[in-house]
PDB file of N, CA, C and O in Angstrom, chain B, residues numbered from 101:
ATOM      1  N   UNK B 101     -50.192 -99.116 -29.965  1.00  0.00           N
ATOM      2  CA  UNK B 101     -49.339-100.259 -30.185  1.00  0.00           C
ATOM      3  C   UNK B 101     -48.826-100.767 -28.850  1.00  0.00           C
ATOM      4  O   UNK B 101     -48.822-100.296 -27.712  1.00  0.00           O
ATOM      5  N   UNK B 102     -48.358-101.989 -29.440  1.00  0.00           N
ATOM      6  CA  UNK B 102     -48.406-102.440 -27.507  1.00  0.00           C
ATOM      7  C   UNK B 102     -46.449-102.745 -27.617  1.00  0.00           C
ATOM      8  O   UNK B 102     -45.959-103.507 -28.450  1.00  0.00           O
ATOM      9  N   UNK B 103     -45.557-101.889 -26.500  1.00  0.00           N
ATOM     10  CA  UNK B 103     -44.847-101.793 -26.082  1.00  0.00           C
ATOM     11  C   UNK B 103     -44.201-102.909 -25.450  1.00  0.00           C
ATOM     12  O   UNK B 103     -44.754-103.216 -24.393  1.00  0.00           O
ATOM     13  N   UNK B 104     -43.578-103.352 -25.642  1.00  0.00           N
ATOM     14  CA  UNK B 104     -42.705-104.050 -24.431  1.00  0.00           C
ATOM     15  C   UNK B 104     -41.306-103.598 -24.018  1.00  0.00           C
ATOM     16  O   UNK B 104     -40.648-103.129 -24.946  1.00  0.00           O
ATOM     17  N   UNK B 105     -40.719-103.639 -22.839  1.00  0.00           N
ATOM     18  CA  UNK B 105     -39.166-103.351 -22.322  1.00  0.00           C
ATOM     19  C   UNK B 105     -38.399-104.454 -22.922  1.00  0.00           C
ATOM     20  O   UNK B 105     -38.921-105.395 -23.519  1.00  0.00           O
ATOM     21  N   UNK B 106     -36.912-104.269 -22.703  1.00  0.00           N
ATOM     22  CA  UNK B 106     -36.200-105.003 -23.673  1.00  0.00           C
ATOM     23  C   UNK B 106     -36.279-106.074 -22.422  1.00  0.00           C
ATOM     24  O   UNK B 106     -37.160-106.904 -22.643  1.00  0.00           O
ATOM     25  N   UNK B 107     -35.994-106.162 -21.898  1.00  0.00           N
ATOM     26  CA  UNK B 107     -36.227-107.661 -20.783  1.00  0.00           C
ATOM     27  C   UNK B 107     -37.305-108.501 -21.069  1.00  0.00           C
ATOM     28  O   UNK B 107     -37.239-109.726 -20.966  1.00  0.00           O
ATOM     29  N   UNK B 108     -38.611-107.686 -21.540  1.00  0.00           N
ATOM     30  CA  UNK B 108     -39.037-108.449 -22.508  1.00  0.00           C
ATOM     31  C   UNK B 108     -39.425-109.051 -23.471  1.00  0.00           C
ATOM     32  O   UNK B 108     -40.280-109.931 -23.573  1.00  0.00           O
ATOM     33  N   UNK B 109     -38.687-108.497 -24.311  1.00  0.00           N
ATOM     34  CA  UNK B 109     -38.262-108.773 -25.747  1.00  0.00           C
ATOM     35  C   UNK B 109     -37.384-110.178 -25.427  1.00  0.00           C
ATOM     36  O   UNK B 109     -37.559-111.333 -25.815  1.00  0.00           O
ATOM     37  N   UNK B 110     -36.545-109.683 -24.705  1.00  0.00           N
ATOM     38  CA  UNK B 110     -35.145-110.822 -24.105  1.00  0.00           C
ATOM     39  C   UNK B 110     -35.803-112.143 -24.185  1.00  0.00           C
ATOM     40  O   UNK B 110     -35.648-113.018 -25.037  1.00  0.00           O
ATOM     41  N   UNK B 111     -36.585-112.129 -23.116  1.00  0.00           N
ATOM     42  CA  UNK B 111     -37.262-113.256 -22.448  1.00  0.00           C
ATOM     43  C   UNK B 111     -38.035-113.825 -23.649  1.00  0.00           C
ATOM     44  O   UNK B 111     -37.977-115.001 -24.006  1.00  0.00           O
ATOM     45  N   UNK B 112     -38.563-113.128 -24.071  1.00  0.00           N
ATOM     46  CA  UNK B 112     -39.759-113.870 -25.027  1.00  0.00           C
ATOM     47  C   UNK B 112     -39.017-114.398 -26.154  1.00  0.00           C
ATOM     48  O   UNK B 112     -39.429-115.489 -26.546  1.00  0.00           O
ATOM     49  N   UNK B 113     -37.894-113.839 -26.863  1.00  0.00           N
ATOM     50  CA  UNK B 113     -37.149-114.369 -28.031  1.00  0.00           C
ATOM     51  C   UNK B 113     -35.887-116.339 -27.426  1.00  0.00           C
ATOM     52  O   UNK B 113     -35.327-117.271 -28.003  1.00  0.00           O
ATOM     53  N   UNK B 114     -36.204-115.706 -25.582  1.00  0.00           N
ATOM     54  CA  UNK B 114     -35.340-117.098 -25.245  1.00  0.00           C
ATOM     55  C   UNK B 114     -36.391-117.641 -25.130  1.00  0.00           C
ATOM     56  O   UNK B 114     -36.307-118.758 -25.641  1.00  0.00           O
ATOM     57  N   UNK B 115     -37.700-117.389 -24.586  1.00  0.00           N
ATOM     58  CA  UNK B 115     -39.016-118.682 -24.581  1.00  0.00           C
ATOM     59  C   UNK B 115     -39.142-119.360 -25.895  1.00  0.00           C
ATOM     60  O   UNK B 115     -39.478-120.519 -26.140  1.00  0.00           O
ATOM     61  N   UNK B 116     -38.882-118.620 -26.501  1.00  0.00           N
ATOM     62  CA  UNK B 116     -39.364-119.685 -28.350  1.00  0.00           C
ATOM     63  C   UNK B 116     -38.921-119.762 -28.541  1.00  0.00           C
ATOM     64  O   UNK B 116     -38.942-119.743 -29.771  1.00  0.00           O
ATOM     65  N   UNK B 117     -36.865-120.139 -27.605  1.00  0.00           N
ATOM     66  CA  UNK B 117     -35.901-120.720 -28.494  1.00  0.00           C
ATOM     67  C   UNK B 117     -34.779-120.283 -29.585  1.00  0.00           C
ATOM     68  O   UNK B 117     -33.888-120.907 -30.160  1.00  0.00           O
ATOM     69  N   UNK B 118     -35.234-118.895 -29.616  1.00  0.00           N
ATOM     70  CA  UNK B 118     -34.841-117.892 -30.757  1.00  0.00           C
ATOM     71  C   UNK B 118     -33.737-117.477 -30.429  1.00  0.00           C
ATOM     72  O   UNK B 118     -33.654-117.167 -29.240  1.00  0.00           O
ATOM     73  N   UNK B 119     -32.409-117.288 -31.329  1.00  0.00           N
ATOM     74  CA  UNK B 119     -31.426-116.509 -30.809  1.00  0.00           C
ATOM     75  C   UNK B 119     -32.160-114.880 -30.913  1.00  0.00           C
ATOM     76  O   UNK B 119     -33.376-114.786 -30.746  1.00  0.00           O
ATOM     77  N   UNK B 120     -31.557-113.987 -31.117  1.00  0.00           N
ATOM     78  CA  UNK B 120     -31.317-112.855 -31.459  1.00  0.00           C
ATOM     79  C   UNK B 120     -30.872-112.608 -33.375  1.00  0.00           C
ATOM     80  O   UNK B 120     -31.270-111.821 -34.234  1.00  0.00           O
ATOM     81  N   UNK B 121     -30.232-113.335 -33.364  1.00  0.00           N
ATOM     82  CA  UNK B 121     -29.532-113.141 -34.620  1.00  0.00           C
ATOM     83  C   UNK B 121     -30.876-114.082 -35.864  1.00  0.00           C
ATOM     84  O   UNK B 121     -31.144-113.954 -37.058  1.00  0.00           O
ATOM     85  N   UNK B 122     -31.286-114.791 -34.979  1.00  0.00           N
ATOM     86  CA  UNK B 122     -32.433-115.527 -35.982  1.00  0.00           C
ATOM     87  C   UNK B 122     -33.399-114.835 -35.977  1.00  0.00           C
ATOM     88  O   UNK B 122     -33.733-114.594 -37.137  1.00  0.00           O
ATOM     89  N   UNK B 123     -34.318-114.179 -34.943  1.00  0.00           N
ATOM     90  CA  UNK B 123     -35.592-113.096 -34.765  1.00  0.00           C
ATOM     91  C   UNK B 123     -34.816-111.934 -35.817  1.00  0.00           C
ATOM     92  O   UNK B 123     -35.532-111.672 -36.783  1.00  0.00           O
ATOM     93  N   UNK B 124     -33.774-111.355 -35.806  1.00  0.00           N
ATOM     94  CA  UNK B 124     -33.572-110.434 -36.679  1.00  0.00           C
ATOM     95  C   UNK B 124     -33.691-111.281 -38.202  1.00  0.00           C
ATOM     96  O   UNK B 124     -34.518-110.918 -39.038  1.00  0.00           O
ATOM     97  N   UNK B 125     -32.934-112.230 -38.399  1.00  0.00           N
ATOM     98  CA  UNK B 125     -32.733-112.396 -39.616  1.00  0.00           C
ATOM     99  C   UNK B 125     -34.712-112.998 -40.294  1.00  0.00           C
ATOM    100  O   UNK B 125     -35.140-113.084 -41.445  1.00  0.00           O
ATOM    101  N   UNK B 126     -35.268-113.222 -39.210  1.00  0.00           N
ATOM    102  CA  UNK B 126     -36.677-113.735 -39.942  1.00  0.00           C
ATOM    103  C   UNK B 126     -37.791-112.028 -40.073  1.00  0.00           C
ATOM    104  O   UNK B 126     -38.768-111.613 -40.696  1.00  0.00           O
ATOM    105  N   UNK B 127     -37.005-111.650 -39.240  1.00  0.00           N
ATOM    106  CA  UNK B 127     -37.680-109.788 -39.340  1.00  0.00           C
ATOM    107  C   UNK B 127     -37.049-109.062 -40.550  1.00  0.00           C
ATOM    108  O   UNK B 127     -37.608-108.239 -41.275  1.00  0.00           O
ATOM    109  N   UNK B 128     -35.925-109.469 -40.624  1.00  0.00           N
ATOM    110  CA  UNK B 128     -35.129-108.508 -42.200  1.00  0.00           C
ATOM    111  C   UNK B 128     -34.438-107.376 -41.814  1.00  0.00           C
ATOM    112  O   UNK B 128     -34.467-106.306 -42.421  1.00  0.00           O
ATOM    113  N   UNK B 129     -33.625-107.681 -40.498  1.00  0.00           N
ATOM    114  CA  UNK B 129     -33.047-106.313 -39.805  1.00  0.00           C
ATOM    115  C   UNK B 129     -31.478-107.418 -39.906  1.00  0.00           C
ATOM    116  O   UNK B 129     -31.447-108.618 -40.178  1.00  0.00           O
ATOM    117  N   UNK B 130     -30.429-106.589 -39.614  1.00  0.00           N
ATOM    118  CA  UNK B 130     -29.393-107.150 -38.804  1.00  0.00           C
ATOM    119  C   UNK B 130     -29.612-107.216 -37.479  1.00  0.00           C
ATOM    120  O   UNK B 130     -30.443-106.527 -36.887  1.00  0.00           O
ATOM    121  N   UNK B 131     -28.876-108.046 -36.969  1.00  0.00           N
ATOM    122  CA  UNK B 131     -28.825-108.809 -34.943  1.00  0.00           C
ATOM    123  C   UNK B 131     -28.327-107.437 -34.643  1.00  0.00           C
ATOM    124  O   UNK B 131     -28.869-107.304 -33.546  1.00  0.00           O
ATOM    125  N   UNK B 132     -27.639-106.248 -34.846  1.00  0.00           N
ATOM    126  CA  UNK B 132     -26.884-105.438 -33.686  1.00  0.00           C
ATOM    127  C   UNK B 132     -28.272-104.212 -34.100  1.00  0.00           C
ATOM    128  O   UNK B 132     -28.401-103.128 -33.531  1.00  0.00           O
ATOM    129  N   UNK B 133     -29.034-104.652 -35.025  1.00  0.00           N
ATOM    130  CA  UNK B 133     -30.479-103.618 -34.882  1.00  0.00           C
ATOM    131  C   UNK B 133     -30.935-103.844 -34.280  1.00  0.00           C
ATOM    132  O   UNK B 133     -31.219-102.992 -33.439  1.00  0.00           O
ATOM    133  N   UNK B 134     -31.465-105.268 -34.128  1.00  0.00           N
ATOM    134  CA  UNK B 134     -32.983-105.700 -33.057  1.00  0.00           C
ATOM    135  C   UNK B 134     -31.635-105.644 -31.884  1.00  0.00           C
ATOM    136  O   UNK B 134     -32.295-105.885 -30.874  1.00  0.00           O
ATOM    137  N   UNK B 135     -30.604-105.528 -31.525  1.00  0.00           N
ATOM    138  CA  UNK B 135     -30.187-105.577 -30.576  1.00  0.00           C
ATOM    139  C   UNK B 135     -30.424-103.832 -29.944  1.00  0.00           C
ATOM    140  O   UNK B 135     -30.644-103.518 -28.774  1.00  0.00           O
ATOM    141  N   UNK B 136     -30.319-103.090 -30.905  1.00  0.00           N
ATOM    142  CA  UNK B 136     -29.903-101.720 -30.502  1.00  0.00           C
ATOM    143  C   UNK B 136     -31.491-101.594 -29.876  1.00  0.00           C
ATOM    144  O   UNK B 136     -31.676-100.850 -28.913  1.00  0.00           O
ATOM    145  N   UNK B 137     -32.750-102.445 -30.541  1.00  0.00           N
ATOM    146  CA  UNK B 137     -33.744-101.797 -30.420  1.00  0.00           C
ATOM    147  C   UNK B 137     -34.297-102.497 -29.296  1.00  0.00           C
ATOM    148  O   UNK B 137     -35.313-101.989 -28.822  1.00  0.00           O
ATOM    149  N   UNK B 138     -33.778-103.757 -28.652  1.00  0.00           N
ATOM    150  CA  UNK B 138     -34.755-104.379 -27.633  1.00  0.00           C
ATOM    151  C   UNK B 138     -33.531-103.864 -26.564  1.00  0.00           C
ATOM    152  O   UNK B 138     -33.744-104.296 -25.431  1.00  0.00           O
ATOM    153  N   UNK B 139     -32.143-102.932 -26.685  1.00  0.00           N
ATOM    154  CA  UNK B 139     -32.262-102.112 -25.411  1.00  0.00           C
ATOM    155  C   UNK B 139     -32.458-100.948 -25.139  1.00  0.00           C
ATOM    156  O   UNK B 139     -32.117-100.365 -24.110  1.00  0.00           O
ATOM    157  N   UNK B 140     -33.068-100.496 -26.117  1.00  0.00           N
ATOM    158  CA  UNK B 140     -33.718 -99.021 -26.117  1.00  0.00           C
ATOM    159  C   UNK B 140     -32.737 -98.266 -26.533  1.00  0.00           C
ATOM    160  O   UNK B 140     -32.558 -97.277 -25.822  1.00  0.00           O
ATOM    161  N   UNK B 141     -32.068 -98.369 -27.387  1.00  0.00           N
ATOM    162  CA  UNK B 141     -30.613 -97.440 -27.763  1.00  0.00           C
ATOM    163  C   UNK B 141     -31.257 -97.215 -29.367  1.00  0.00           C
ATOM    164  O   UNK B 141     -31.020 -96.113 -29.863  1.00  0.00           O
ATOM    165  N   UNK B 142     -32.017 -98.152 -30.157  1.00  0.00           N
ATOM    166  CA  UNK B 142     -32.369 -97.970 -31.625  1.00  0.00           C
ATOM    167  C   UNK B 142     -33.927 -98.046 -31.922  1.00  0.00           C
ATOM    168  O   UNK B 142     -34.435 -98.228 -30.816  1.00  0.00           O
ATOM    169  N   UNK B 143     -34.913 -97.995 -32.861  1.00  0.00           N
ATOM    170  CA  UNK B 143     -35.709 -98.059 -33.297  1.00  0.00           C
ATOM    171  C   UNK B 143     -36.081 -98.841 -34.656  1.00  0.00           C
ATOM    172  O   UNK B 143     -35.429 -98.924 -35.697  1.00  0.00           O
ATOM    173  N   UNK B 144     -37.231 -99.341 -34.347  1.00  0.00           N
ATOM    174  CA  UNK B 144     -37.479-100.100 -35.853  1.00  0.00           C
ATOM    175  C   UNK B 144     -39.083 -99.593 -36.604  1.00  0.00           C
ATOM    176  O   UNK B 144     -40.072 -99.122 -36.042  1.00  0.00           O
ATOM    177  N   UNK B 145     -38.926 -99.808 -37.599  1.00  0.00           N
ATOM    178  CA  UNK B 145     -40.072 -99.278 -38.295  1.00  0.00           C
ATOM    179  C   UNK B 145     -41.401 -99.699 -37.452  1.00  0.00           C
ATOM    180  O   UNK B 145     -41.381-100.366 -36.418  1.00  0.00           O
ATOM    181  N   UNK B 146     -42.572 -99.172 -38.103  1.00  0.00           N
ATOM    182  CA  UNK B 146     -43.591 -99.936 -37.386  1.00  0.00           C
ATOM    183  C   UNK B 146     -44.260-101.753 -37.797  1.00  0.00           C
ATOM    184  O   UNK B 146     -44.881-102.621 -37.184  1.00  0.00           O
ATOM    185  N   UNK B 147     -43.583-101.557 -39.379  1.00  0.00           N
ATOM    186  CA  UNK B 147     -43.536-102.785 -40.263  1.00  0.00           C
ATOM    187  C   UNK B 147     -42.711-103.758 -39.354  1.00  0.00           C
ATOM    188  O   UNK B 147     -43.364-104.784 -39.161  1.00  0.00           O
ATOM    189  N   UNK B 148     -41.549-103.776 -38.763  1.00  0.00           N
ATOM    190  CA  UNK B 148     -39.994-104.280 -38.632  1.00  0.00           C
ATOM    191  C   UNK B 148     -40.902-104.744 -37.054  1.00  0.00           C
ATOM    192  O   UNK B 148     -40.863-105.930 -36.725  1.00  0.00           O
ATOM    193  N   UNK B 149     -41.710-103.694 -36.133  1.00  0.00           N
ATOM    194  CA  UNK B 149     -42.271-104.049 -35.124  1.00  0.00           C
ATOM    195  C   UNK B 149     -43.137-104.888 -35.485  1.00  0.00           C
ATOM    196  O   UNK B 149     -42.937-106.008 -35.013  1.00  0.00           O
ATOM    197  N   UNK B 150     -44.338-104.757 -36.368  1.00  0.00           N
ATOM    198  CA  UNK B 150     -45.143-105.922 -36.848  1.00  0.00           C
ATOM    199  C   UNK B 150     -44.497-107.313 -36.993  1.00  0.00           C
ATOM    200  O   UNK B 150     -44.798-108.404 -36.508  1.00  0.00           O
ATOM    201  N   UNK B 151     -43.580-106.945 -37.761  1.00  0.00           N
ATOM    202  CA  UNK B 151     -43.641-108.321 -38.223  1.00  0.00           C
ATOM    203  C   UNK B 151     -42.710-109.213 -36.555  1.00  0.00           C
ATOM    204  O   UNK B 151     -43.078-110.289 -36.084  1.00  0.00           O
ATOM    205  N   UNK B 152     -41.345-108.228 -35.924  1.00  0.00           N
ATOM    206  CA  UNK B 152     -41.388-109.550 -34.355  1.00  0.00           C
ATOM    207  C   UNK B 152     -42.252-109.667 -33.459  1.00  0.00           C
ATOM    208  O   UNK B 152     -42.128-110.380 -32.463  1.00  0.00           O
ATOM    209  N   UNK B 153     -43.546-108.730 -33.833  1.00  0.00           N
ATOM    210  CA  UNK B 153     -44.348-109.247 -32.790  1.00  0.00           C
ATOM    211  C   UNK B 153     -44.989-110.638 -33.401  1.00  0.00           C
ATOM    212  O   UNK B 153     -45.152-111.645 -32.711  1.00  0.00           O
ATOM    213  N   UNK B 154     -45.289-110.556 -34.633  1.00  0.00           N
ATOM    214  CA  UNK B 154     -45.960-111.860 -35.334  1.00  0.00           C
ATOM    215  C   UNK B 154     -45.056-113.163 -34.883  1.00  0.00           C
ATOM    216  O   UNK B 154     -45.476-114.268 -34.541  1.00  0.00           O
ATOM    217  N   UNK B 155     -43.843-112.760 -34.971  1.00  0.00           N
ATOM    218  CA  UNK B 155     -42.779-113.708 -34.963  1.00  0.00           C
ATOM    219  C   UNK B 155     -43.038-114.155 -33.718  1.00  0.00           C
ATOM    220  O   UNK B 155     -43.503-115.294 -33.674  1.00  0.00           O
ATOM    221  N   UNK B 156     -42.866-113.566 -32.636  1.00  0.00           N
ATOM    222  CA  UNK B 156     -43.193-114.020 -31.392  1.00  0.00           C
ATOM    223  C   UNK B 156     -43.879-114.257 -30.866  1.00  0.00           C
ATOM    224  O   UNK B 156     -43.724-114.852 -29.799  1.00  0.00           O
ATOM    225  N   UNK B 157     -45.101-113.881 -31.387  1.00  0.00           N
ATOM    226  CA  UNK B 157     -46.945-114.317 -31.471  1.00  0.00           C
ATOM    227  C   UNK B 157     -46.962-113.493 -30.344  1.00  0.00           C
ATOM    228  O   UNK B 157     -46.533-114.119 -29.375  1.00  0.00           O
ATOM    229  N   UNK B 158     -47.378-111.989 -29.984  1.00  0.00           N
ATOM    230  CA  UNK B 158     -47.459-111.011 -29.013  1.00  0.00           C
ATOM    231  C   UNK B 158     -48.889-110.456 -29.323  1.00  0.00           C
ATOM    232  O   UNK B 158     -49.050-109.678 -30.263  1.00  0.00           O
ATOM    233  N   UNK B 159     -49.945-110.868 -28.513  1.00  0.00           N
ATOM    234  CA  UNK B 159     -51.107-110.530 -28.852  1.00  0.00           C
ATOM    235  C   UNK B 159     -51.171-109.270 -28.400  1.00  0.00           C
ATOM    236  O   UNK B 159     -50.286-108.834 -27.663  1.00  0.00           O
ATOM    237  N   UNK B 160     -52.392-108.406 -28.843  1.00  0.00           N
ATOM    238  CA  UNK B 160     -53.002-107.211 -28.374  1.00  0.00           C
ATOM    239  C   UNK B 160     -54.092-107.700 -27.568  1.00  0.00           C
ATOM    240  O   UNK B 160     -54.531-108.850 -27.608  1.00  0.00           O
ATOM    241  N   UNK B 161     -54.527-106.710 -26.792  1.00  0.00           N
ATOM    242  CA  UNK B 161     -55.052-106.470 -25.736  1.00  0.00           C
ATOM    243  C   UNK B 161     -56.911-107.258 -25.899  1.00  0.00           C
ATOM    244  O   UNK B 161     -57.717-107.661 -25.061  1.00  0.00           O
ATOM    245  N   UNK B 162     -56.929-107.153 -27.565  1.00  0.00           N
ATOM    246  CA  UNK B 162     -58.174-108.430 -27.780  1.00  0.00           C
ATOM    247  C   UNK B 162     -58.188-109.658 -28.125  1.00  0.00           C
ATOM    248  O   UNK B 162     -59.048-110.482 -28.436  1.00  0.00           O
ATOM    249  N   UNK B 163     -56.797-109.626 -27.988  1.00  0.00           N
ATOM    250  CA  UNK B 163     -56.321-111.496 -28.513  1.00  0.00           C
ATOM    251  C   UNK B 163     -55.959-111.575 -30.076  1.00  0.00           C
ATOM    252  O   UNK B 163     -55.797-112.687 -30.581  1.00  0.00           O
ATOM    253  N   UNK B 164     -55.838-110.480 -30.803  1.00  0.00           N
ATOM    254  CA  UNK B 164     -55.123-110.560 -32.224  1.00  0.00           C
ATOM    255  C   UNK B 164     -53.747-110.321 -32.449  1.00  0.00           C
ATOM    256  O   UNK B 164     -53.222-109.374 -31.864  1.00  0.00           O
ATOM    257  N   UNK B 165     -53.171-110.942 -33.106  1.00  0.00           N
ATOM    258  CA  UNK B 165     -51.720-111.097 -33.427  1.00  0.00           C
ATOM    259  C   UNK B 165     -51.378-109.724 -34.034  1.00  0.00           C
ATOM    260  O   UNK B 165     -50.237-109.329 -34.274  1.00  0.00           O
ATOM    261  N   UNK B 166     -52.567-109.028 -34.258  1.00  0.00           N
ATOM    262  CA  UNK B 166     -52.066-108.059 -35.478  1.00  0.00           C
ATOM    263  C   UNK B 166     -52.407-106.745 -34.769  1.00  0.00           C
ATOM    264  O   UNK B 166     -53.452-106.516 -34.159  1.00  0.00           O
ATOM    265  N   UNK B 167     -50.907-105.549 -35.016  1.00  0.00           N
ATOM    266  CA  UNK B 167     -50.627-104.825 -33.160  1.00  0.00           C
ATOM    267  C   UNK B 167     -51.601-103.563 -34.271  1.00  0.00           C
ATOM    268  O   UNK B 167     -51.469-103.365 -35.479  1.00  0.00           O
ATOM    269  N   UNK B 168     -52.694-102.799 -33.121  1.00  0.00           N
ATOM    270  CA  UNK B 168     -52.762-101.331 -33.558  1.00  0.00           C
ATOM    271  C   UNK B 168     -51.462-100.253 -33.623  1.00  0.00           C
ATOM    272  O   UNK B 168     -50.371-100.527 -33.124  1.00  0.00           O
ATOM    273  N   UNK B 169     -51.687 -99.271 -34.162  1.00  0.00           N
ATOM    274  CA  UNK B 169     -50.535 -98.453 -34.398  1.00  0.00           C
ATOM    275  C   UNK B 169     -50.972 -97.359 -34.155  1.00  0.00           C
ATOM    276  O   UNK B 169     -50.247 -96.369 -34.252  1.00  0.00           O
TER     277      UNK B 169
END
């Protein structure tokens, strides 16, 4: 699965405009989850990861939206 640091989680949720509180609420988490989890203090399922990477359109390493695990 492809990893990112919370800086860039950060960055990529301000490139598309996104608060925090909206990427959580279109993922199905609360904002102080995806918060706990894009600074490395919490964790999210591998589903909860699927679906903000979709959200944020975060390709894998062959150009598919859809992350190995």
């Amino acid at each position: 699965m492809i990893m990112l640091i919370a800086t860039q989680y950060k960055r990529l949720i301000k490139d598309k405009g996104y608060s925090q509180a909206y990427s959580a609420k279109e993922i199905g988490i609360s904002p102080s989850t995806l918060g706990a989890f894009i600074n490395g203090k919490g964790s999210l399922s591998k589903a909860k990861q699927y679906r903000l990477h979709r959200l944020l359109e975060i390709e894998d390493e062959y150009g598919n939206l859809n992350i190995i695990f």
